[in-house]
C-alpha positions in Angstrom: -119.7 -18.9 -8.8 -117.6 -18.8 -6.0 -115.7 -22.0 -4.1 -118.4 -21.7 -1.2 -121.5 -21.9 -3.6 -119.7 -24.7 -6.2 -119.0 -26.7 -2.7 -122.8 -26.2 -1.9 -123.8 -28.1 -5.2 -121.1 -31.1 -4.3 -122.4 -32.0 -0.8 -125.0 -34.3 -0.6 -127.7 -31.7 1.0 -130.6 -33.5 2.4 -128.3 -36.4 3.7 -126.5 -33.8 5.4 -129.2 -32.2 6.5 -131.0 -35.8 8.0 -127.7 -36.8 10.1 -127.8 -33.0 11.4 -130.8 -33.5 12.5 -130.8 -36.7 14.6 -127.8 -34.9 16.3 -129.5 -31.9 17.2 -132.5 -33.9 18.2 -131.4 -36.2 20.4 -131.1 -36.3 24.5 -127.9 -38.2 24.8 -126.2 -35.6 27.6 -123.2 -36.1 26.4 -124.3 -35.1 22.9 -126.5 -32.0 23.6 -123.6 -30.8 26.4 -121.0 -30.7 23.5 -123.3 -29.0 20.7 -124.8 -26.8 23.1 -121.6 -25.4 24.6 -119.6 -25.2 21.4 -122.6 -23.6 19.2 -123.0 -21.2 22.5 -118.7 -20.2 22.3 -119.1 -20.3 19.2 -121.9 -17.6 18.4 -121.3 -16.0 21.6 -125.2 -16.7 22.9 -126.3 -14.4 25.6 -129.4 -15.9 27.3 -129.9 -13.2 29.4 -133.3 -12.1 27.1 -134.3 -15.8 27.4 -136.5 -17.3 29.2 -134.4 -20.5 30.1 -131.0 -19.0 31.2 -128.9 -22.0 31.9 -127.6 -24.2 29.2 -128.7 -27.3 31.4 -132.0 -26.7 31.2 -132.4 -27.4 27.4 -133.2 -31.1 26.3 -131.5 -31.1 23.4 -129.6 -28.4 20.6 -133.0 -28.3 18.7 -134.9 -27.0 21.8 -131.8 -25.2 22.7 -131.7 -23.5 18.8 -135.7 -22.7 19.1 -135.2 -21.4 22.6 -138.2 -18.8 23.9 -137.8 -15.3 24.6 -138.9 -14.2 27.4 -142.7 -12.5 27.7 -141.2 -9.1 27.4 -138.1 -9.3 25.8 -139.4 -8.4 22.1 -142.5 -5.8 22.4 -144.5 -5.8 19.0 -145.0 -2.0 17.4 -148.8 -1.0 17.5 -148.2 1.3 14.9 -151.5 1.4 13.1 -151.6 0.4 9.7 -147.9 -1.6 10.5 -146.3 -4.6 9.1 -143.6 -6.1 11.7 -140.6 -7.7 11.6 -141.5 -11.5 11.3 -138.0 -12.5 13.0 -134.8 -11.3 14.6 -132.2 -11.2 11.7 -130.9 -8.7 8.9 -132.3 -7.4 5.9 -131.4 -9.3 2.5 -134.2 -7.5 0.6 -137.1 -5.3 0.4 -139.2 -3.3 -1.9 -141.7 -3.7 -4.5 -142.2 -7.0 -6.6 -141.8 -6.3 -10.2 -144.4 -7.3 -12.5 -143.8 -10.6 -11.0 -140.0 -10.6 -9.9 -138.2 -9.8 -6.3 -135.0 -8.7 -5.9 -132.5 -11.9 -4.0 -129.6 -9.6 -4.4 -127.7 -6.8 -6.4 -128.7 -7.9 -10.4 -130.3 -11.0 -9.6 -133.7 -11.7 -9.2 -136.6 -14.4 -9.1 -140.7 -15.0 -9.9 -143.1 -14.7 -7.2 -145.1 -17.3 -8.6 -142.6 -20.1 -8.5 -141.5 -18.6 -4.8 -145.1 -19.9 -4.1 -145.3 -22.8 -6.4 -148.2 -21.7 -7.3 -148.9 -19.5 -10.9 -152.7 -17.8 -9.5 -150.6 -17.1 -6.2 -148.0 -15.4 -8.4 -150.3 -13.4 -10.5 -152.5 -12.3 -7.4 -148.9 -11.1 -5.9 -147.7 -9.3 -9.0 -146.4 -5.6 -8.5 -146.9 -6.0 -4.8 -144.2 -5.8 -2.0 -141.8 -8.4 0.1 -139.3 -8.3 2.8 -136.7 -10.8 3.3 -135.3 -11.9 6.6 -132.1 -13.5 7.4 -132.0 -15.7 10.6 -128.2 -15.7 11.1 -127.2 -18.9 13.6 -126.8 -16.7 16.7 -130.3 -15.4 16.4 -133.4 -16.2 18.1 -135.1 -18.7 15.5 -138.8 -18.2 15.7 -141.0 -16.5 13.0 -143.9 -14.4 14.4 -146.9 -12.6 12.4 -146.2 -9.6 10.6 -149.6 -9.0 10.3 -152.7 -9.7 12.0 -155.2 -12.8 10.1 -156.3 -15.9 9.7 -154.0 -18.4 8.3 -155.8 -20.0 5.1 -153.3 -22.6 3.9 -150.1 -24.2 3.9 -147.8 -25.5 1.1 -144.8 -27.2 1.4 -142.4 -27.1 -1.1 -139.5 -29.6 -1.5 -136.1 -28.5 -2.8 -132.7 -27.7 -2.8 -130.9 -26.8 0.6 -128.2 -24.0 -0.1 -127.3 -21.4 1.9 -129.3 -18.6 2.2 -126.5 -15.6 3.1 -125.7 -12.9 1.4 -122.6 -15.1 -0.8 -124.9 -17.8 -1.6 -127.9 -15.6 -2.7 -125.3 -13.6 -4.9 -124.3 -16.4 -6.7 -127.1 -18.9 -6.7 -129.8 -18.0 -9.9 -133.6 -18.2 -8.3 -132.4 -19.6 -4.6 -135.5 -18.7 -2.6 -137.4 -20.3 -5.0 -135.1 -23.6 -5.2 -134.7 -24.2 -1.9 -137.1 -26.1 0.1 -139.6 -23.8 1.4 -143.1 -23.7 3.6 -145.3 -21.2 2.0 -148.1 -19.8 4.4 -151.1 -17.8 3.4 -153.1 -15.7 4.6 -156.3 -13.8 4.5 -155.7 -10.2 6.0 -157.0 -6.5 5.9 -154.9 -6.3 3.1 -156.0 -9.5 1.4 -154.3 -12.0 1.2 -150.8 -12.0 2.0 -148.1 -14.6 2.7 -145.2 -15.9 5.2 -142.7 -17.8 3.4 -140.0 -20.0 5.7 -137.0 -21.1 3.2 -135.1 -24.1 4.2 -131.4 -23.6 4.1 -128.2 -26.1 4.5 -128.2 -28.3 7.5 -131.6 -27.3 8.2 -133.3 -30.0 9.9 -136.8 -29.3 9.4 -139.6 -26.3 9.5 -142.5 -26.2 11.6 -145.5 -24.0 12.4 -148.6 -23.6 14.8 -151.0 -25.8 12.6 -148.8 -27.9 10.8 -146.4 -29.3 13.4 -143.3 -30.4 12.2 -143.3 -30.8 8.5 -142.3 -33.8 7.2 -140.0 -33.7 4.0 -141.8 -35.4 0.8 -140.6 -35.3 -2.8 -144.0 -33.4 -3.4 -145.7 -30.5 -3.1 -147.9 -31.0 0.6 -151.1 -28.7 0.8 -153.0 -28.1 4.0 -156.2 -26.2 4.6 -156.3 -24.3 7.8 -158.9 -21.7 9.5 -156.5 -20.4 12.5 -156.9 -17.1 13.5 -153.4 -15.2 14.8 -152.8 -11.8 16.1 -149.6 -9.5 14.7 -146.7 -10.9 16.8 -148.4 -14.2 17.6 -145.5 -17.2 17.0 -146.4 -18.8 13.6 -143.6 -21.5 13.3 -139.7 -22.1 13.6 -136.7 -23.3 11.9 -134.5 -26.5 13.2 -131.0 -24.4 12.0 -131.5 -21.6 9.5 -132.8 -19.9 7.3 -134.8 -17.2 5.7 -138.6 -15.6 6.2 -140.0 -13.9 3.2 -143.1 -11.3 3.9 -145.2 -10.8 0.9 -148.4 -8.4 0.3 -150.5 -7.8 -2.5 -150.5 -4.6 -4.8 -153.2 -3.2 -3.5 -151.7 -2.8 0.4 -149.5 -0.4 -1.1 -146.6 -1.5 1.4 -144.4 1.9 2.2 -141.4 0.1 3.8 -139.6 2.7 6.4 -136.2 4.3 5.2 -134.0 3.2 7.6 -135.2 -0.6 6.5 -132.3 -1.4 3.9 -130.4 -4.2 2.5 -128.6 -5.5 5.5 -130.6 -3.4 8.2 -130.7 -5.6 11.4 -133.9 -6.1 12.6 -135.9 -7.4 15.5 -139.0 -9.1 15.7 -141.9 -6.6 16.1 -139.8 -4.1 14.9 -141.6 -1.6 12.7 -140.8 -2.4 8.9 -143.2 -0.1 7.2 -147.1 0.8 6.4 -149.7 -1.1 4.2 -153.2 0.1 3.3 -156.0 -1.5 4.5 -158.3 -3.0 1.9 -160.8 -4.0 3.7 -162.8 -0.7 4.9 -162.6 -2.1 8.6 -160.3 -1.2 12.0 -157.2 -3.6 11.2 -157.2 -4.5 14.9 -160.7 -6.4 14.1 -159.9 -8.8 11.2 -159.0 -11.5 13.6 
């Protein structure tokens, strides 16, 4: 390991990660002003694709962080057949899931089943296909649908909060399935698939369309949900970070595009690649 990832390990994570986010929450002017501005300078934020283009007019650096696009500014691929970009970000990974393992990074990788926390999960997933998604901090921060269906359930996962970039995920043995994650399900034309958000350092919290804000417990939280959303629809957001993980099942037969590489940047409702139907019905009906 490298000094960035043995510092990772020292810091006390979650504490970090609760003081984080009472400061990004709160309304005090004088504390939104000064995070606001110097995250802005900082990562050299252009608003002008936003729907909200003054820095004034956000109530605090978490509604700042999750700010909205505007209607047009990210037009979602109608590619029959496609699976989209869940979030603006790069490329850490894609391909096909081995057995049951997915490549984190160059001779590292990690089980689908414990990504999940859940073994029938795993097995259902085995030899299918995933794409990972870094959200660097400059990027817009919501994750959308990949894929059009009918969200099934939720599980949150607690766990570890390291950093999910390309150093840390280098370093760090089975780090997307360590780190505290919300795993969302899915029942699609290419049966079920998933939407994983992974928590990262300083993160102060995940939350989706039917969950709200998830609370952090020291155990595993299951939700049962019947919520249809169309491919580009928002499905939740991170409060600083992280990481989305798209997952299909073998029998999809995901055929991710060429151009779509380790450290490809991306855009959501960019194009990432094809997956077969399993269902014998037009895709554009199964919601």
């Amino acid at each position: 390991m490298n000094v960035f990832t043995t510092l990772q390990q020292l810091v006390p994570q979650q504490k970090l990660s609760k003081v984080a986010g009472r400061l990004a929450a709160s309304r005090h002017p004088y504390v939104k002003r000064t995070f606001i501005r110097s995250f802005a300078k900082a990562y050299h934020i252009n608003l002008d694709e936003y729907e909200r283009q003054n820095l004034g007019a956000y109530e605090s650096f978490n509604d700042f962080f999750t700010r909205e696009l505007k209607a047009d500014a990210r037009p979602i691929d109608a590619t029959p057949q496609g699976i989209v970009s869940p979030a603006d970000g790069i490329i850490s990974q894609l391909g096909q899931i081995d057995d049951h393992k997915l490549l984190q990074a160059k001779g590292r990788y990690y089980d689908i089943g414990q990504l999940l926390a859940d073994s029938e999960d795993g097995h259902y997933f085995a030899d299918g296909s995933f794409a990972t998604v870094y959200l660097a901090p400059s990027n817009y921060h919501r994750v959308h649908m990949p894929f059009a269906g009918t969200l099934t359930k939720t599980r949150y996962v607690p766990g570890t909060l390291f950093s999910v970039n390309n150093t840390t995920a280098a370093n760090i043995p089975d780090l997307f399935a360590r780190n505290e994650r919300l795993v969302c399900l899915f029942d699609t034309a290419y049966g079920k698939a998933a939407v994983v958000m992974v928590g990262a350092m300083i993160v102060a919290g995940i939350e989706t369309v039917a969950t709200g804000k998830i609370s952090r417990t020291d155990d595993i939280q299951e939700a049962e949900h019947d919520m249809k959303l169309e491919k580009g629809d928002e499905l939740g957001r991170f409060y600083l970070g992280s990481t989305a993980i798209v997952v299909l099942p073998k029998g999809a037969e995901a055929d991710w595009q060429d151009s779509m590489q380790a450290n490809s940047v991306v855009k959501m409702g960019q194009l990432l690649g094809l997956a077969n139907p399993i269902n014998p019905i037009n895709i554009e009906e199964t919601v």
